[in-house]
N, C-alpha and C positions, 0 to 999 in steps of 0.2 A: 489524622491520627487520634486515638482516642487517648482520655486523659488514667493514667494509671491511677487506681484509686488505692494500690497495695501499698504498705512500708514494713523495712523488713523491723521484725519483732523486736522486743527488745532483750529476750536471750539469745536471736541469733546476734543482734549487734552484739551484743558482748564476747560471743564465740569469736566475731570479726574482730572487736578490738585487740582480743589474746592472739589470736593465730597473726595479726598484723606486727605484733611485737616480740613472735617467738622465734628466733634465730634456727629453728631445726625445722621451721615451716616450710614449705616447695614454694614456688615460685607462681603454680598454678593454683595454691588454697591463699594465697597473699591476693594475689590477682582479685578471685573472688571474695575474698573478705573486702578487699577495697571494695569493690562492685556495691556488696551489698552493705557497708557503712554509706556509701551516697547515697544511698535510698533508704536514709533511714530519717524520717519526720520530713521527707520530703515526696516529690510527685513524679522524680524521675524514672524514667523507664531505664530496662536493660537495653544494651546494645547488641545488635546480630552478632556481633562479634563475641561477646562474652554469651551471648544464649548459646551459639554451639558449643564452647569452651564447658559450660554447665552441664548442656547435654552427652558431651565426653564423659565427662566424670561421673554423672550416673550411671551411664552404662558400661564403664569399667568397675574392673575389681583390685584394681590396683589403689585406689585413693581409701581415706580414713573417712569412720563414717562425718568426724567434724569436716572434711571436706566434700562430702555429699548434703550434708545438713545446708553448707552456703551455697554449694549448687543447687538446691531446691528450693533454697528463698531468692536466691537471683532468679533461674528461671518463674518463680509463681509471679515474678514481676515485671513479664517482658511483655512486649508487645503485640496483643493476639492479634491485632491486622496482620502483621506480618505475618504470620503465619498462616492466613487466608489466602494469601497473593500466589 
C-alpha cells in the first residue's frame, strides 16, 4: 500500500470541527468530518468504506456544499491502489 502523503487542510479541519459540533449536522457530514479530522497532520488513508460514502455525496444534489467540501478532502486522501485493483 502506498504511503498517503495528503492531510486534510487546515480550513477544511475547521469546517470538520464546526460540522462535528453542530447539532443540525446529518449524520453523513459528521461521519465525514470525523473521517477527515483523522487525517489531519497525520498519514492516514481513507477507508473504502467512507471513499464510496464521499463519492455518494458528490454525486448527489441533496448534500450542502460544506458537505461536499469534506467529501472531496476525504476522497483527495484515499487510496489510489485501490482503486487500480
Amino acid at each position: 500500500m502506498s504511503a498517503n502523503k495528503k492531510q486534510t487542510s487546515k480550513p477544511v479541519a475547521h469546517l470538520a470541527a464546526e460540522t462535528l459540533h453542530d447539532p443540525k449536522a446529518s449524520a453523513t457530514a459528521k461521519s465525514l468530518a470525523a473521517s477527515a479530522l483523522a487525517q489531519t497532520h497525520t498519514r492516514k488513508q481513507t477507508s473504502a468504506e467512507m471513499e464510496h460514502k464521499a463519492s455518494e455525496v458528490l454525486h448527489s444534489t441533496k448534500y450542502s456544499p460544506d458537505t461536499k467540501t469534506l467529501a472531496a478532502s476525504v476522497l483527495a486522501q484515499s487510496n489510489k491502489e485501490r482503486k487500480r485493483k
